[in-house]
N, C-alpha and C positions, 0 to 999 in steps of 0.2 A: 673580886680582887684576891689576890694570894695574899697569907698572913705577913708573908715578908712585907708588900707593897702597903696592907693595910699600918706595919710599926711603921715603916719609912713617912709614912703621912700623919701617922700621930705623933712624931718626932720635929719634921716639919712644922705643924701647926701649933707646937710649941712653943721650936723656936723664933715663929714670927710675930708671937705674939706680942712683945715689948720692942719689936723695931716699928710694927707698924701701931699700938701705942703712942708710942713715939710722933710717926708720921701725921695723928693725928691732932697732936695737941698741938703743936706746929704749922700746921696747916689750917686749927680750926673746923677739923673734920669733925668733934664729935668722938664718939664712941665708933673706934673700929673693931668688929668680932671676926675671929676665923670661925663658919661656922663649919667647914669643911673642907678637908684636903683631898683630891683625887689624883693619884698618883698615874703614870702610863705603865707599862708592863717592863719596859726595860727601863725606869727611876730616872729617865733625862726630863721628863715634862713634868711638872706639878701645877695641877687644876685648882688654883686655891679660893674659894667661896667667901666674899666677905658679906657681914650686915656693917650696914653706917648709919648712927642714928644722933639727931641730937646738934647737929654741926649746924654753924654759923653758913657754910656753902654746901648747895644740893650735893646729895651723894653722887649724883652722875657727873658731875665738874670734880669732885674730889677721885673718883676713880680716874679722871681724866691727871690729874696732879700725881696719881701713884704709879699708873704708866709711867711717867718721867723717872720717879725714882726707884726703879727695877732692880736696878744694877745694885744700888746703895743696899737696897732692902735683901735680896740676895747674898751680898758681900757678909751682910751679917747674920744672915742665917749661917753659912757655908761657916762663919767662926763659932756657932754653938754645937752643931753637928757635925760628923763625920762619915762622908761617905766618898766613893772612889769618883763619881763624875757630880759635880753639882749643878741639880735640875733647874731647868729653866722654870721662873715663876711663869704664869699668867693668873690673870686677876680677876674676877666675876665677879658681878653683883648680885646676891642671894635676896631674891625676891618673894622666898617663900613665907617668910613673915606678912607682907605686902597681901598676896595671894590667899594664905589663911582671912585674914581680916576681911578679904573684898569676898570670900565663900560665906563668912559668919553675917556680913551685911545684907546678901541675897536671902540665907536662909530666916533672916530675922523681916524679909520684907514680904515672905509669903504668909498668906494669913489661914489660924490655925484655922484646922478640919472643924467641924460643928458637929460636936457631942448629941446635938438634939433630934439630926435627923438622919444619926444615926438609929438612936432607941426607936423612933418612928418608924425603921422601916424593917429592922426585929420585929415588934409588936403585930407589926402590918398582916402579916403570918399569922400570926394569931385568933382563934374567933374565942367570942367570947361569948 
């Protein structure tokens, strides 16, 4: 991303932060995060990454409630920032918290290497 594209998405993810706040305490969603804005190269599209954690309704039903309110959640970005075309949202669910967790579960399920036959087969070498 060009620096320009990279402020325009940290501008962005600023100002969505207390509409979709908002959206959440409202809806019972939980803790809404942006945890990242991706911007297109000509600033009409923004790719915006949420985590949802914590909510009374699955995060996949709650994404399905913020689809519906686009328009609204846009309408108030577009009054904290200022820019000449105002990009369309779309919405993601950032699974990499998820993803982390289920790498750290696999790696906790393999069992460690045995120190002992290691030293057994150094020595092995060895005459004595």
């Amino acid at each position: 991303m060009s620096i320009r594209t990279e402020k325009v998405a940290s501008e962005i993810q600023k100002a969505l932060a207390r509409p979709l706040s908002d959206f959440a305490s409202e809806n019972a969603a939980g803790f809404v995060t942006v945890t990242h804005v991706r911007m297109s190269p000509d600033l009409r599209v923004a790719r915006v990454y949420l985590s949802i954690f914590g909510g009374k309704i699955p995060p996949a039903q709650a994404m399905i409630v913020l689809e519906t309110r686009t328009k609204d959640i846009r309408r108030q970005m577009v009054s904290k920032i200022r820019l000449r075309f105002a990009p369309e949202l779309r919405f993601y669910l950032d699974d990499t918290l998820d993803m982390m967790n289920r790498v750290d579960e696999l790696l906790k399920k393999i069992p460690p290497k045995s120190d002992q036959s290691d030293n057994e087969s150094e020595h092995s070498d060895v005459e004595l």
